[in-house]
C-alpha positions in Angstrom: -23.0 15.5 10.8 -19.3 15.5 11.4 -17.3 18.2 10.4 -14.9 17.9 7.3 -10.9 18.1 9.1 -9.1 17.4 5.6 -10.3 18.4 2.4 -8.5 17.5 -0.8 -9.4 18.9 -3.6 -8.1 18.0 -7.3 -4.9 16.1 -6.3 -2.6 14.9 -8.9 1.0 13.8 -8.5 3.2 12.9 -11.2 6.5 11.6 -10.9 9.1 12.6 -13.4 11.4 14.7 -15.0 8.9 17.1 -16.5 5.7 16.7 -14.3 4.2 19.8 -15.0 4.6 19.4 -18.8 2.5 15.8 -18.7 -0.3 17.7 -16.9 -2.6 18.8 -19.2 -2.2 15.1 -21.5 -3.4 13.2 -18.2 -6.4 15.7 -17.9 -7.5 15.3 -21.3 -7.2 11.4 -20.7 -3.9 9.7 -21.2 -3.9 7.1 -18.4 -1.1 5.9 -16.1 0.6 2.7 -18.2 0.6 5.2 -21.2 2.0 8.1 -19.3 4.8 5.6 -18.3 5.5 3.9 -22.2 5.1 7.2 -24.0 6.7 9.8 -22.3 8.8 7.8 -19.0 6.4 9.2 -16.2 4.3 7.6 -13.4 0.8 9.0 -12.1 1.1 8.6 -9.0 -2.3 10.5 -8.6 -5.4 12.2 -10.7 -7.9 14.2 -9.6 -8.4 13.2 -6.3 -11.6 15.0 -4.2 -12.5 14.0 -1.2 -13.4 15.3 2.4 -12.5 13.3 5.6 -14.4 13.7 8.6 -13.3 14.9 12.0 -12.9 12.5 14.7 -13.5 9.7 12.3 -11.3 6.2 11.0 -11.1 7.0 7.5 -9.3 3.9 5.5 -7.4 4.5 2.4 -7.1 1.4 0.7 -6.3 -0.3 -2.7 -3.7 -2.8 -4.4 0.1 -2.2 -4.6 0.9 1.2 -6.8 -2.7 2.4 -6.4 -1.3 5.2 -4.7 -2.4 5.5 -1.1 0.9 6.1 0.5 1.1 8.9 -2.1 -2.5 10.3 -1.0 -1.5 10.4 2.6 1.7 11.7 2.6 0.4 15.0 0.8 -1.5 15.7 3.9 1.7 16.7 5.9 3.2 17.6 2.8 6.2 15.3 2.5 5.3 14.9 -1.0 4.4 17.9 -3.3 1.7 17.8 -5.7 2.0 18.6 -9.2 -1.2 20.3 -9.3 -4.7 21.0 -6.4 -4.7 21.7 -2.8 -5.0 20.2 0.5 -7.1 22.0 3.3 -7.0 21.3 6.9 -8.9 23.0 9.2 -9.8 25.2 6.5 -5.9 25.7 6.1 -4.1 25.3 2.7 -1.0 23.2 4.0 0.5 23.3 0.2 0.4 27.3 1.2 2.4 27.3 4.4 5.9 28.6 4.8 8.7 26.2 5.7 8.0 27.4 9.8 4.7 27.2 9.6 4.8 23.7 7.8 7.2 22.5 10.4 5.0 23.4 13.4 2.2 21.7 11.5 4.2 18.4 11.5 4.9 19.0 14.9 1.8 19.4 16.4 -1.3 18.7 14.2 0.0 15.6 12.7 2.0 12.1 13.7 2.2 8.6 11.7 2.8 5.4 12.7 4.7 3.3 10.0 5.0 0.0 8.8 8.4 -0.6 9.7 7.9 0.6 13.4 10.5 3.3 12.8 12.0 3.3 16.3 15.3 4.9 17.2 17.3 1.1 17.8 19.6 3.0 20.3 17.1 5.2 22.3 14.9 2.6 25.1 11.2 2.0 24.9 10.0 5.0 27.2 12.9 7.8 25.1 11.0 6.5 22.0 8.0 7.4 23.1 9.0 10.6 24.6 11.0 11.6 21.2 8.4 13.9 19.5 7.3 15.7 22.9 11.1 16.6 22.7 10.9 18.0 19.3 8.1 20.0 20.6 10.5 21.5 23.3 7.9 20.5 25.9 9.4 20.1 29.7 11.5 17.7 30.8 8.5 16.5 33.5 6.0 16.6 31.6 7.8 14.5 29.0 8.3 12.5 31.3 4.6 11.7 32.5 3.5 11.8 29.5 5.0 9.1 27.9 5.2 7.1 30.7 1.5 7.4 30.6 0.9 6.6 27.1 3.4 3.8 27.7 1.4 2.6 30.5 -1.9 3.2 28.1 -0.5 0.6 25.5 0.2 -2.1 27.8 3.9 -1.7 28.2 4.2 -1.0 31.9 7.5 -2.2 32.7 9.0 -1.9 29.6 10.9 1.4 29.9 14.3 0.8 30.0 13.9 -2.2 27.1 15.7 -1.2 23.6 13.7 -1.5 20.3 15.4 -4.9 19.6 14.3 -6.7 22.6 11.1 -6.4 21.9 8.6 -8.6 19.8 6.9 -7.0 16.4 3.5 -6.2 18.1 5.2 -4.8 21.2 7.4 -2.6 18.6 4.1 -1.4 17.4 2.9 -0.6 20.4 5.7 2.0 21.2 5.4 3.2 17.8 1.8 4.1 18.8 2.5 5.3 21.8 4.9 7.7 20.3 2.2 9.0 18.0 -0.1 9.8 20.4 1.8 11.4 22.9 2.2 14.2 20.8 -1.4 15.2 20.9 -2.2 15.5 17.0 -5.0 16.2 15.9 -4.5 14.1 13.1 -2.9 10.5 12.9 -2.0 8.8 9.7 -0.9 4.9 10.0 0.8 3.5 6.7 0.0 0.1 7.0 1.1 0.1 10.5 0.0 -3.3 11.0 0.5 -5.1 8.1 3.9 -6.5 9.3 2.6 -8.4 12.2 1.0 -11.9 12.5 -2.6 -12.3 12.3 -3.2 -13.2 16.1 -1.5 -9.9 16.7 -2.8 -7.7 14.3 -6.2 -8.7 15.1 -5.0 -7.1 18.7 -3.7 -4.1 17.6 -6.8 -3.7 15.5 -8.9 -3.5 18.9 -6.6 -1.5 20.8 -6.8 0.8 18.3 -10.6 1.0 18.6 -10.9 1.6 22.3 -8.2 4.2 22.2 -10.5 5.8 19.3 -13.7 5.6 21.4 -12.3 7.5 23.7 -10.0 9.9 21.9 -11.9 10.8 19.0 -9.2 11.8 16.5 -9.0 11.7 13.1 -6.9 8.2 12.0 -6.2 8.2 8.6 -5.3 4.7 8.1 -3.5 3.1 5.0 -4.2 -0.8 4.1 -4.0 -3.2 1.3 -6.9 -5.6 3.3 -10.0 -5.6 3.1 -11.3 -7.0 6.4 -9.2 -5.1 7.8 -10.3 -1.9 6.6 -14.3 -3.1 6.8 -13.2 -3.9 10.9 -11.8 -0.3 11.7 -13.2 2.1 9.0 -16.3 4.5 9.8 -15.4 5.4 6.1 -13.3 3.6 2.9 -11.8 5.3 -0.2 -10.7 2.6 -2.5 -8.5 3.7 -5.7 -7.3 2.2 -8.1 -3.8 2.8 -10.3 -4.3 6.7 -8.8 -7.7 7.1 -9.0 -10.2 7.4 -6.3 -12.8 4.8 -7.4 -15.2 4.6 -4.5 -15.5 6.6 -1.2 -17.9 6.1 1.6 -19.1 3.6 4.3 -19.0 -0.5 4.6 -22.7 -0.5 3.9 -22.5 1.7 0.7 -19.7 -0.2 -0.6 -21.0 -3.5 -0.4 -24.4 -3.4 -1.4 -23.9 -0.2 -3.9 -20.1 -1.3 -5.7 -19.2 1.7 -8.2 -17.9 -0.4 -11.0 -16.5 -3.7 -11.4 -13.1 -3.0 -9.5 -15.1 -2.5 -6.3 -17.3 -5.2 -6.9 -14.9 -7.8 -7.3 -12.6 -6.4 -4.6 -15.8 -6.8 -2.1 -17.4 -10.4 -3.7 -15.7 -12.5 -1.2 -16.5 -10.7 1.9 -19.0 -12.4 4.4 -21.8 -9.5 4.2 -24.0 -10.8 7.0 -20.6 -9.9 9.4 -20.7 -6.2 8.3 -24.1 -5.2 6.6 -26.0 -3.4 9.7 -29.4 -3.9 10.8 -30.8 -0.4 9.8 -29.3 -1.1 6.1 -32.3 -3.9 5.7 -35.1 -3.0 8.4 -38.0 -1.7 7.0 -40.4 0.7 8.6 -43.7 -1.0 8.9 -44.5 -3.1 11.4 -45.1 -7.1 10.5 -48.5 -8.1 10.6 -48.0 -11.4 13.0 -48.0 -10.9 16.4 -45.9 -13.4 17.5 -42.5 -12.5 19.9 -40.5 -10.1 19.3 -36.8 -8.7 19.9 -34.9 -5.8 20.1 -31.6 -4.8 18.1 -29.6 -1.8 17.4 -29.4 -0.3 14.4 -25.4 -0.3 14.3 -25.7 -4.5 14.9 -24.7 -6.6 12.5 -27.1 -9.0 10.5 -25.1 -12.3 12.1 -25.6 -10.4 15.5 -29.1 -9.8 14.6 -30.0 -13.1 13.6 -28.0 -15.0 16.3 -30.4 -13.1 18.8 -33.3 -13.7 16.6 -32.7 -17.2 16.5 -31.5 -18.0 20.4 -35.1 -16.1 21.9 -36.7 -17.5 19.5 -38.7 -14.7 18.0 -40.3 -14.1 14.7 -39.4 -10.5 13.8 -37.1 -7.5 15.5 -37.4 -4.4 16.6 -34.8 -1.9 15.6 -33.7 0.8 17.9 -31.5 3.5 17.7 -28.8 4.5 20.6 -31.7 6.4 22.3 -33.7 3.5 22.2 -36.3 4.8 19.9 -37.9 2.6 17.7 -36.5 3.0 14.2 -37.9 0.1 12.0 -38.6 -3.6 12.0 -36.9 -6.8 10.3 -38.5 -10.0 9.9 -37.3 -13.3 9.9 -37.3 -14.0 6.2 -35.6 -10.9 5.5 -33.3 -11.9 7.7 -33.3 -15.2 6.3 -33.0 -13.9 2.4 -29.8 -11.7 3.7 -28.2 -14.9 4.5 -29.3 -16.9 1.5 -27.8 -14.2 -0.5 -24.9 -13.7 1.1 -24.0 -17.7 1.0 -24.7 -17.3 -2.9 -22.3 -14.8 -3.8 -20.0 -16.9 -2.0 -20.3 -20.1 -3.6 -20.3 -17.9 -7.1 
């Protein structure tokens, strides 16, 4: 079991005049659009627990206003709450003095932003060596490491290139770069690539992916899509107008939906592409005795059943990543997991 990195533990925020005042009327029930007609304030946030994982992708995600940006940018504290705490490393960050909050930014934390952020008059490789400055670090190490994480991102020979000569995804990429030359332990990404076109998103997606399989840090990573969220996430929180409605992984989402906001925001999603195999094996053996496969557990169903289907075999058998044998799916399972899934789309 991973170990929790960021607990947060009854967050609310409200935004207005008297924040503190409005307090106990949201506790005892008054909801956001009635906070705002009534008394002029918005709820940014209510009551939020949760506990993200160390060395995870945890996905915050939800419409426009559900308050995700707010969520995340309590964890460095550039937003203060009106009322519960935030715990890193077992550290109250709402707590620290101005010094100690500023080395916190410094060092345990970077973002990645939408709007790429880059200084327009500093080149490529100074924009990535800009928060190892902040840090006071030396001028040669600076130096080699941005050039490596420059390098890292596939932007060898772009050094000396200004922000505006370079494409959106490239921009990205330094914006990345920037972020994790600094080391954090922590790395928060405000829809950082929900500004670039598919073809190029869908890049930066898997980039992002193999630099997590080898860094292993903790990405908390903001998003309004779905598929994008069910690609990178180990874990999802999904809220809704401040509230945290559901929190857990692709496979409890979709087959276990909390209400009917979760359900409907996960109906049109092609299960077979994320559901995993260990989600429907069972653990006794079919009776026929016909060929067989093997699978991991972590494969997909389509993955599954593409194999399945191309050896021509009547029923798998699942493994885990030590290649023991964990369970056993058939072919009609596999078959009813499809039927099902083409249902709920055509609904």
């Amino acid at each position: 079991m991973s170990e929790v990195k960021i607990s947060i533990q009854g967050l609310t925020k409200i935004f207005g005049a008297r924040p503190k005042a409005m307090l106990s009327a949201v506790n005892e029930g008054l909801g956001k659009q009635q906070l705002l007609k009534q008394h002029k304030h918005v709820l940014g946030l209510h009551d939020i627990n949760m506990e993200l994982y160390e060395g995870h992708i945890e996905v915050i995600m939800g419409l426009s206003g559900s308050g995700k940006s707010t969520l995340v940018r309590h964890i460095n504290r550039l937003i203060e709450p009106t009322a519960g705490k935030v715990l890193v490393d077992g550290d109250d960050v709402l707590a620290m003095r101005p010094s100690a909050l500023r080395q916190f930014r410094q060092r345990k934390t970077a973002m990645v932003f939408q709007k790429f952020a880059l200084l327009p008059h500093r080149s490529v490789l100074e924009n990535v060596a800009f928060g190892l400055q902040i840090q006071k670090k030396e001028p040669r190490f600076i130096q080699e490491k941005a050039q490596f994480w420059l390098d890292r991102v596939g932007l060898k020979g772009y050094e000396s290139h200004y922000p505006a000569q370079l494409s959106g995804g490239m921009q990205q990429r330094v914006g990345l770069a920037r972020a994790l030359a600094c080391d954090a332990d922590i790395l928060m990404m405000d829809e950082a690539f929900s500004a670039l076109d598919p073809l190029i998103r869908s890049d930066m997606q898997d980039l992002l992916l193999d630099l997590q399989n080898e860094l292993h840090k903790t990405i908390v990573f903001i998003t309004h899509d779905l598929d994008e969220a069910l690609k990178i996430g180990d874990r999802i929180a999904i809220l809704n107008e401040g509230e945290l409605v559901q929190h857990g992984t692709a496979q409890d989402i979709l087959l276990n939906p909390a209400d009917d906001y979760v359900e409907r925001f996960v109906a049109d999603v092609n299960r077979t592409r994320v559901l995993l195999a260990k989600s429907i094996m069972v653990t006794e053996k079919p009776s026929q005795q016909a060929a067989s496969v093997t699978c991991l557990e972590t494969e997909t169903v389509d993955t599954v059943l593409h194999t399945l289907l191309s050896e021509d075999g009547a029923y798998v058998i699942v493994q885990d990543k030590k290649g023991r044998q964990v369970g056993y799916i058939d072919k009609e399972t596999l078959a009813d997991t499809v039927f099902q899934n083409e249902r709920k789309s055509a609904a």
